[in-house]
C-alpha angles and dihedrals in degrees: 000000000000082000089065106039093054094088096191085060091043099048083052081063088038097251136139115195114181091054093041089229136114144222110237099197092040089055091046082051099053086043096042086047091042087053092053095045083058105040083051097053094042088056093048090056100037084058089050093068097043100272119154110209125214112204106200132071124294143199125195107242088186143297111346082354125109126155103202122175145166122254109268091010139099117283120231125212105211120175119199125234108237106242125205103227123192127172 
């Protein structure tokens, strides 16, 4: 309850409490800035341990192949090596 009633806390989410209303735009920012924090640290992550990201659109061609792009611009065929993974 203290969490909702601290206004400056709730308007970071887009919220306003004591109207029970909400700011749309203020809600799409805080999830648009909650999904970047994540893809950044993912990728951060991802690199970490040697994974190379593509940043485009992909389709499965079949097992170890994808063919991934950007829009407008030239498609790649890659097809993945099998690894033997063991923990």
């Amino acid at each position: 309850m203290r969490k909702l009633k601290n206004e400056h806390h709730m308007k970071s989410f887009g919220l306003q409490v004591e109207t029970a209303s909400y700011d749309r735009q203020g809600v799409a920012d805080h999830a648009q800035n909650l999904a970047t924090k994540i893809r950044n640290n993912l990728t951060i992550s991802m690199k970490s341990l040697g994974v190379d990201i593509l940043t485009g659109f992909g389709y499965v061609m079949g097992p170890q192949k994808v063919k991934y792009g950007t829009i407008g611009g030239t498609e790649t065929v890659i097809t993945v090596k099998k690894h033997n993974y063991s923990y």
